[in-house]
C-alpha positions in Angstrom: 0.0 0.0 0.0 0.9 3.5 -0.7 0.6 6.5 0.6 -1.7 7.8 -2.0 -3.7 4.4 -1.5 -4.1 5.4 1.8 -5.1 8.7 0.8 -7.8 7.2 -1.1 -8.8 4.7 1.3 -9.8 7.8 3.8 -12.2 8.7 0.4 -13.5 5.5 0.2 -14.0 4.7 3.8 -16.0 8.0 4.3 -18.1 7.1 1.6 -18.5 3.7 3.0 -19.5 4.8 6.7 -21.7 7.3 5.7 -19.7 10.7 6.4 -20.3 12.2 3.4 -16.6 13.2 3.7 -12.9 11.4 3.6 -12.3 10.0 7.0 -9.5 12.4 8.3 -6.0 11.6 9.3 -7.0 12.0 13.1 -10.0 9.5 12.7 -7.9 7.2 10.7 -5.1 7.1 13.4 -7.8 6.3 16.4 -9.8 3.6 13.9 -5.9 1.8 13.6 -5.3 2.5 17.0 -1.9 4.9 16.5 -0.3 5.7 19.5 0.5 9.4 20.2 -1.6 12.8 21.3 -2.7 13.0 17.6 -2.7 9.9 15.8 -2.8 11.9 12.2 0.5 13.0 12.5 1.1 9.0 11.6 -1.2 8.9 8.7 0.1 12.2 7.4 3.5 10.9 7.8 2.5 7.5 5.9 1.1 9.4 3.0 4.0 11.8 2.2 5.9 8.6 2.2 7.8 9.4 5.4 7.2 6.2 7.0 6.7 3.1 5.4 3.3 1.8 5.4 3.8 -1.8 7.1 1.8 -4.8 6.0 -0.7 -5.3 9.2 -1.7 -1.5 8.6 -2.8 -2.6 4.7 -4.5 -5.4 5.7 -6.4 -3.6 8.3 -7.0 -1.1 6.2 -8.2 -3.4 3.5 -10.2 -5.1 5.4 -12.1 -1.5 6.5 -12.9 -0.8 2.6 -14.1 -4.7 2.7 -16.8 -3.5 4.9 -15.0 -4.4 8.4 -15.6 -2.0 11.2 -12.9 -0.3 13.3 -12.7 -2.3 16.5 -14.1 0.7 18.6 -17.0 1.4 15.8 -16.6 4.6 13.3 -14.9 7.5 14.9 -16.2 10.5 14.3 -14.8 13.9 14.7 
């Protein structure tokens, strides 16, 4: 996975849950459980190509677009 995947993903994932927006980097963080005050530092970080996205984070995320829900249910802002 990319970061522009991700990118999209946030797109698709808002869509999908019925935000009418892209899931932002601070709601993706908390739905992957990202450590840190502000998990969308991570995000941000994974989709300017900063940090490498690792394979359990695309396969969760993947699993999110295949109509899994976060653990703790659809954050919302």
């Amino acid at each position: 996975m990319t970061g522009d995947d991700l990118r999209d993903a946030r797109g698709a994932l808002g869509r999908l849950w019925g935000l009418g927006r892209p899931v932002s980097m601070t709601e993706m963080g908390h739905a992957l459980r990202l450590a840190g005050a502000d998990p969308g530092v991570s995000i941000r970080d994974y989709e300017r190509g900063k940090t490498r996205i690792s394979g359990p984070m695309a396969v969760a995320v993947e699993m999110m677009l295949a109509g899994a829900l976060p653990p703790d249910g659809v954050p919302q802002r």
